[in-house]
VMD Tcl script that draws the C-alpha trace (Angstrom):
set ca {
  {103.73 108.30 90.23}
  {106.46 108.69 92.92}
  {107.50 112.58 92.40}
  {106.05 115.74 93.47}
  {103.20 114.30 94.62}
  {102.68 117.08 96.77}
  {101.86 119.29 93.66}
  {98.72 118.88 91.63}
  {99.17 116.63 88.93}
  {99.07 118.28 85.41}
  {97.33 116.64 82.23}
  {99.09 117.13 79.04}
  {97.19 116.25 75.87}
  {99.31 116.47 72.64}
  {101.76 115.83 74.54}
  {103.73 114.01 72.16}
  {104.16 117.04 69.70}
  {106.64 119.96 69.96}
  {105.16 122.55 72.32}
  {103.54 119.52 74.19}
  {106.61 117.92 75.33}
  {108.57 121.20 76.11}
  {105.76 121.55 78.28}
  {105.51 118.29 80.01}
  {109.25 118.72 80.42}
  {109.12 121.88 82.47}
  {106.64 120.40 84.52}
  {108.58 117.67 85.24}
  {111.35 119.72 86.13}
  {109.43 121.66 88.60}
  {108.55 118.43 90.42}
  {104.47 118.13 88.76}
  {103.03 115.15 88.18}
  {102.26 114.59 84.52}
  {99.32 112.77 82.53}
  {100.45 113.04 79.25}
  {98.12 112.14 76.50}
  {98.91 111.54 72.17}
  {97.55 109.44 69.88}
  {100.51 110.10 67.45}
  {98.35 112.04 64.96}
  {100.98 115.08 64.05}
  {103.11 114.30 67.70}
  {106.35 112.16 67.65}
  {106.98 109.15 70.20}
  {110.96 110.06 69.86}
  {109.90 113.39 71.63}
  {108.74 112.09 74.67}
  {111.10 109.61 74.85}
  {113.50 110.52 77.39}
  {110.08 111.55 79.55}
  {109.24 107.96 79.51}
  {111.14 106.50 83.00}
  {110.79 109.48 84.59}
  {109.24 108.69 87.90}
  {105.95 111.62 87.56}
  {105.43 110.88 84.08}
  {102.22 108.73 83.08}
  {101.57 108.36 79.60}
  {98.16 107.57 77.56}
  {97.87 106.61 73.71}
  {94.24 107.75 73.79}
  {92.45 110.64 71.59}
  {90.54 113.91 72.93}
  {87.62 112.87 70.79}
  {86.80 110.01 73.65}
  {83.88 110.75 76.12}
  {84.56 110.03 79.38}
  {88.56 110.33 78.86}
  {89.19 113.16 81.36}
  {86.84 110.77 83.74}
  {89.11 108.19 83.18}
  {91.99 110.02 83.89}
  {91.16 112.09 87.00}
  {90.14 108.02 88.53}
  {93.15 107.26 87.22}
  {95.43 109.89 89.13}
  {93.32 111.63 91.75}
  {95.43 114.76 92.25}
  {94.69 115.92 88.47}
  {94.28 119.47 88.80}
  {95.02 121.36 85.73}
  {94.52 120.27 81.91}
  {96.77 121.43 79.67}
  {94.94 121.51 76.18}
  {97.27 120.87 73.29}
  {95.97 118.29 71.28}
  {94.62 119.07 67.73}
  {94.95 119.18 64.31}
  {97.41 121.29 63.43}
  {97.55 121.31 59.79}
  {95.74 124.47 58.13}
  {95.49 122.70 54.66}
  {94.06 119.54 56.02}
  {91.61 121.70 57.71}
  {90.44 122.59 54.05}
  {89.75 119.31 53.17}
  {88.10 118.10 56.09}
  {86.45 121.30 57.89}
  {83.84 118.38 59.59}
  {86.69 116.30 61.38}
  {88.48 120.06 62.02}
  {85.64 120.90 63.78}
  {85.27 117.69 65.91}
  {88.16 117.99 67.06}
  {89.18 121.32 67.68}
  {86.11 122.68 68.83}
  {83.97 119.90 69.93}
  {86.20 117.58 72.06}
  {87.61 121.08 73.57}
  {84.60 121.95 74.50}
  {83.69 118.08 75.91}
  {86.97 118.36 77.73}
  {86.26 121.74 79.71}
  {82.64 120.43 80.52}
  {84.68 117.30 82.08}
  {87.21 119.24 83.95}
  {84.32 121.49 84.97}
  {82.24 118.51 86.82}
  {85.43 116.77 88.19}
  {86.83 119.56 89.95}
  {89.88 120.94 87.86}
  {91.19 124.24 88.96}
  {92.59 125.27 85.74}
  {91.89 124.73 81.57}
  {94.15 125.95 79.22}
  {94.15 125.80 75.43}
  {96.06 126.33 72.72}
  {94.41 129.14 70.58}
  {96.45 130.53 67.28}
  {97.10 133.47 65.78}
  {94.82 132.10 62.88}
  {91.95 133.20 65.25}
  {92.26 136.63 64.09}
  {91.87 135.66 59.94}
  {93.06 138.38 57.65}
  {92.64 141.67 60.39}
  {94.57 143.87 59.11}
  {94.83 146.19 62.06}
  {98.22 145.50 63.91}
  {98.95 144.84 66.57}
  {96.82 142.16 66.59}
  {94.79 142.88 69.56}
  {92.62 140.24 71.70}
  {89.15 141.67 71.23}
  {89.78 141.73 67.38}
  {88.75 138.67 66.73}
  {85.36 137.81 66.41}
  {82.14 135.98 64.95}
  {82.71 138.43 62.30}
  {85.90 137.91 61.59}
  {86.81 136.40 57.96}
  {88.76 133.11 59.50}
  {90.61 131.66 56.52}
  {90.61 127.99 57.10}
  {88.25 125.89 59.50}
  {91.15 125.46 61.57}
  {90.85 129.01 62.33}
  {87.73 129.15 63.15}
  {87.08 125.76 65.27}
  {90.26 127.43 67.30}
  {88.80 130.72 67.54}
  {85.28 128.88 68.60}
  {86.71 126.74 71.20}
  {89.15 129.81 72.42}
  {85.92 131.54 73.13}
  {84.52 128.96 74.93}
  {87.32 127.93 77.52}
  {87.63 131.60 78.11}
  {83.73 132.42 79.36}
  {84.42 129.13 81.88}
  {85.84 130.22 85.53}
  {88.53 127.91 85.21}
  {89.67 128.33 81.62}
  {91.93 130.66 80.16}
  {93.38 130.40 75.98}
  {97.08 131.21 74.96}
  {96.95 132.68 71.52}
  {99.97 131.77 69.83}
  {102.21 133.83 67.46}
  {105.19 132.10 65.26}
  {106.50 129.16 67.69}
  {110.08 128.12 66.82}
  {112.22 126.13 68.78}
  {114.20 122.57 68.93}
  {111.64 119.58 68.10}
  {109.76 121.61 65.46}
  {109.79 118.76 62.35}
  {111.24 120.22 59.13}
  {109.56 117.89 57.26}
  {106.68 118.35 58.20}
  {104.43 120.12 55.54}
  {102.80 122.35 58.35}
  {106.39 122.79 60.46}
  {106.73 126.47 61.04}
  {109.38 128.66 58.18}
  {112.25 128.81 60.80}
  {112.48 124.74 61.12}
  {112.62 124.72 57.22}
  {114.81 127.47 56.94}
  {117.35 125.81 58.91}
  {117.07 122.41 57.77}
  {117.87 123.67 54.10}
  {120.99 126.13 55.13}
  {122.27 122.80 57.29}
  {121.87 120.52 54.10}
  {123.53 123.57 51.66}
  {120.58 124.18 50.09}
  {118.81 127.51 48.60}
  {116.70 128.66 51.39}
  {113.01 128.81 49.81}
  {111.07 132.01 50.08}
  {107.35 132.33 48.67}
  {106.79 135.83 47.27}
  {108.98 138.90 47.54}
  {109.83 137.66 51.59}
  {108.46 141.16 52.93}
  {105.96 139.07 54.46}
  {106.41 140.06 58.65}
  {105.94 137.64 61.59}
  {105.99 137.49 65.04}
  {108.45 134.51 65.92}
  {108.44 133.40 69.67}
  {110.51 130.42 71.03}
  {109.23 127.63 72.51}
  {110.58 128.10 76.14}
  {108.48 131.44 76.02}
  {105.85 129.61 75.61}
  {105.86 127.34 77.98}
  {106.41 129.77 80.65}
  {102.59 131.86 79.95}
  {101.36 128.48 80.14}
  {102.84 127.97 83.37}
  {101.64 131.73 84.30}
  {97.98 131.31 83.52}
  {97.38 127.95 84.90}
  {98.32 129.79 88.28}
  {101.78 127.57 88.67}
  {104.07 130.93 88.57}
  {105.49 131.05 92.52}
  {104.39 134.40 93.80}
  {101.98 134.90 91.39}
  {98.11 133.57 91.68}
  {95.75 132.88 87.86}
  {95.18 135.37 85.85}
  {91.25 135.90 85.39}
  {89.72 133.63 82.52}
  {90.31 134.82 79.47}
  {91.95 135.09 76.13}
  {95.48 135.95 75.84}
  {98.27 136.70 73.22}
  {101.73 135.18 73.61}
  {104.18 136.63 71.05}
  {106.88 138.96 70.91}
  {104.98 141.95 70.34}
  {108.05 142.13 67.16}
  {107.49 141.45 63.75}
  {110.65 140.41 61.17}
  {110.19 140.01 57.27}
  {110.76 136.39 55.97}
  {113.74 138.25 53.97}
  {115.51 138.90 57.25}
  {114.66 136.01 58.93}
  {116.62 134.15 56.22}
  {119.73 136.27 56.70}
  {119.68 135.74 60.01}
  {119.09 131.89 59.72}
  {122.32 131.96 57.04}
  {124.59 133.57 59.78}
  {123.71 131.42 62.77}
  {124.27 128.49 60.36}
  {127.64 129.94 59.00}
  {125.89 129.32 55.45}
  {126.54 131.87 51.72}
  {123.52 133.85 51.10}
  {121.66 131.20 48.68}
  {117.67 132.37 48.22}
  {115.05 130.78 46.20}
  {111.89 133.15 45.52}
  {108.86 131.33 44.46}
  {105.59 132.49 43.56}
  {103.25 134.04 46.58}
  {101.11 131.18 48.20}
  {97.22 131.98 48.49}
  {95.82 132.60 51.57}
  {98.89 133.55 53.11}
  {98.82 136.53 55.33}
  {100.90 139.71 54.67}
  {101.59 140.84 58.67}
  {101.17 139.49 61.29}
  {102.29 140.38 64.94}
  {100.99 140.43 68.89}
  {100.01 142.73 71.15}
  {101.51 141.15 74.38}
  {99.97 143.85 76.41}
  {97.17 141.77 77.84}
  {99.08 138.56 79.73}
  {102.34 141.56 80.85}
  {99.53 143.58 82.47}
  {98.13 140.21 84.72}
  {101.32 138.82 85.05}
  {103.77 140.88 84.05}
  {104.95 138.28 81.42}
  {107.65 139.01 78.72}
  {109.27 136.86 76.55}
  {112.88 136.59 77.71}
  {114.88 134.72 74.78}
  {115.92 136.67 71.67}
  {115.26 135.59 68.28}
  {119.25 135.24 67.50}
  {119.46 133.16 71.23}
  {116.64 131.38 69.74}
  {117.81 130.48 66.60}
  {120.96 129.59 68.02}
  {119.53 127.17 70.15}
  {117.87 125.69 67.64}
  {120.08 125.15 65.14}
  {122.93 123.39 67.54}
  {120.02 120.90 68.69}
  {119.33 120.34 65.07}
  {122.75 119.44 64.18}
  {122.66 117.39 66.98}
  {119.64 115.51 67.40}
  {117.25 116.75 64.29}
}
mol new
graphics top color blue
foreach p $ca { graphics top sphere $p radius 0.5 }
foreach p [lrange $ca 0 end-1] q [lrange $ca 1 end] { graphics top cylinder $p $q radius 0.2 }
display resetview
């Protein structure tokens, strides 16, 4: 794997999806070596595409239920250093209907995986919590000791993340990103778990009524992608100037909430579109509010997020028109 191979080579699993290959992308960029892992489950071989003949880029069609696979991998490519734990199911109500695979692999194989990176000397585990880890709280901000073994998680996917979130953070090595809203070129539209803004601008680009479910005073904390990337950078110790964070659980949002109703206007003026709005009965199970505090990863890193929402959605919808 000709490049960087000065820097310790970074595993990627779910690499294949949308936050996975903005991820292995960055990485790239900053000259790591990347072991990217998908088995295609919810991830998209189109986004890794371009990653393909890059020099530092190693890719396995393997799934994090496999024992052994982080074995394989660190004989593989010796300098593996830090995982990168992505991979999952993603979709909330598939997580209804089968809470036994949901737990397999979201809690499980995590936990598998950190044992693995434990023994073969990793420096750093992160995962990818959610903000479904803190159920129906209603205190806000949503805080990082809020959730609990008490709290009333409203899917198994909730839970196996909140599980497996508590278990990479009592490990030395591990530390979980708990992520708000994500947004952000590569997000699928069609996909019936894609996040609102995806959807949103998929229907104002095709002319169509943007769909809203309930009254749209529903609030959430949107956060683009790059954001993201960069606290997983920052607590995998990869920030220049700054060392790892202690283990732990952290929030990465905005710390700002917007209602669904204005999120739609502003969707309708980055896309030039009339105001068009289709109100549809309130889904069950859907929270009311929802937003970070962001305190937690600005106080050991001093992280913020640095793109806007409008910059954001701007971004979005020009690579949408583009290459969506």
């Amino acid at each position: 794997m000709g490049s960087g191979t000065h820097r310790p080579a970074c595993l990627v699993t779910g690499v294949a999806g949308f936050v996975g290959s903005h991820l292995a992308e960055r990485l790239l960029a900053l000259d790591y070596p990347v072991v990217g892992v998908d088995n295609f489950c919810s991830g998209f071989e189109k986004n890794i595409k371009h990653l393909k003949n890059h020099p530092g880029f190693c890719f396995h069609e393997r799934s994090v239920t496999e024992k052994g696979l982080l074995e394989d991998l660190t004989r593989l490519q010796p300098g593996l250093r830090i995982c990168f734990h992505l991979a999952a199911i993603v979709s909330v109500p598939y997580s209804v209907e089968h809470p036994e695979e949901t737990m397999e692999v979201n809690y499980h194989a995590t936990v598998r995986l950190l044992e693995e990176a434990g023994s073969n000397g990793l420096a750093a585990f992160v995962f990818a919590g959610s903000a479904a880890e803190y159920g129906d709280d209603p205190r806000l901000p949503l805080s990082e000791e809020f959730a609990s073994h008490a709290t009333h998680h409203l899917s198994p996917y909730g839970r196996a993340k909140f599980l497996a979130s508590k278990a990479v953070a009592a490990t030395p090595i591990g530390a979980s990103l708990r992520c708000f809203n994500i947004f952000g070129p590569r997000q699928d539209p069609g996909s019936p778990y894609s996040g609102v803004i995806s959807k949103f601008i998929d229907m104002a680009l095709n002319g169509q009524p943007l769909t809203i479910f309930g009254d749209g005073l529903q609030t959430r904390d949107f956060i683009y992608v790059a954001d993201i990337v960069e606290a997983y950078l920052l607590v995998a110790g990869l920030v220049p100037g700054k060392g790892r964070p202690p283990s732990g659980v952290y929030n990465v949002g905005t710390g700002r909430s917007i209602s669904v109703l204005d999120l739609a206007e502003a969707v309708l003026e980055v896309t030039h579109r009339p105001k068009a709005l289709n109100f549809l009965p309130e889904r069950p199970g859907d929270i009311r509010h929802s937003v970070a505090s962001i305190a937690a990863l600005n106080h050991v890193g001093d992280w913020i997020p640095r793109v806007s929402l409008h910059e954001g959605l701007e971004r979005t919808v020009k690579w949408m028109r583009e290459d969506g």
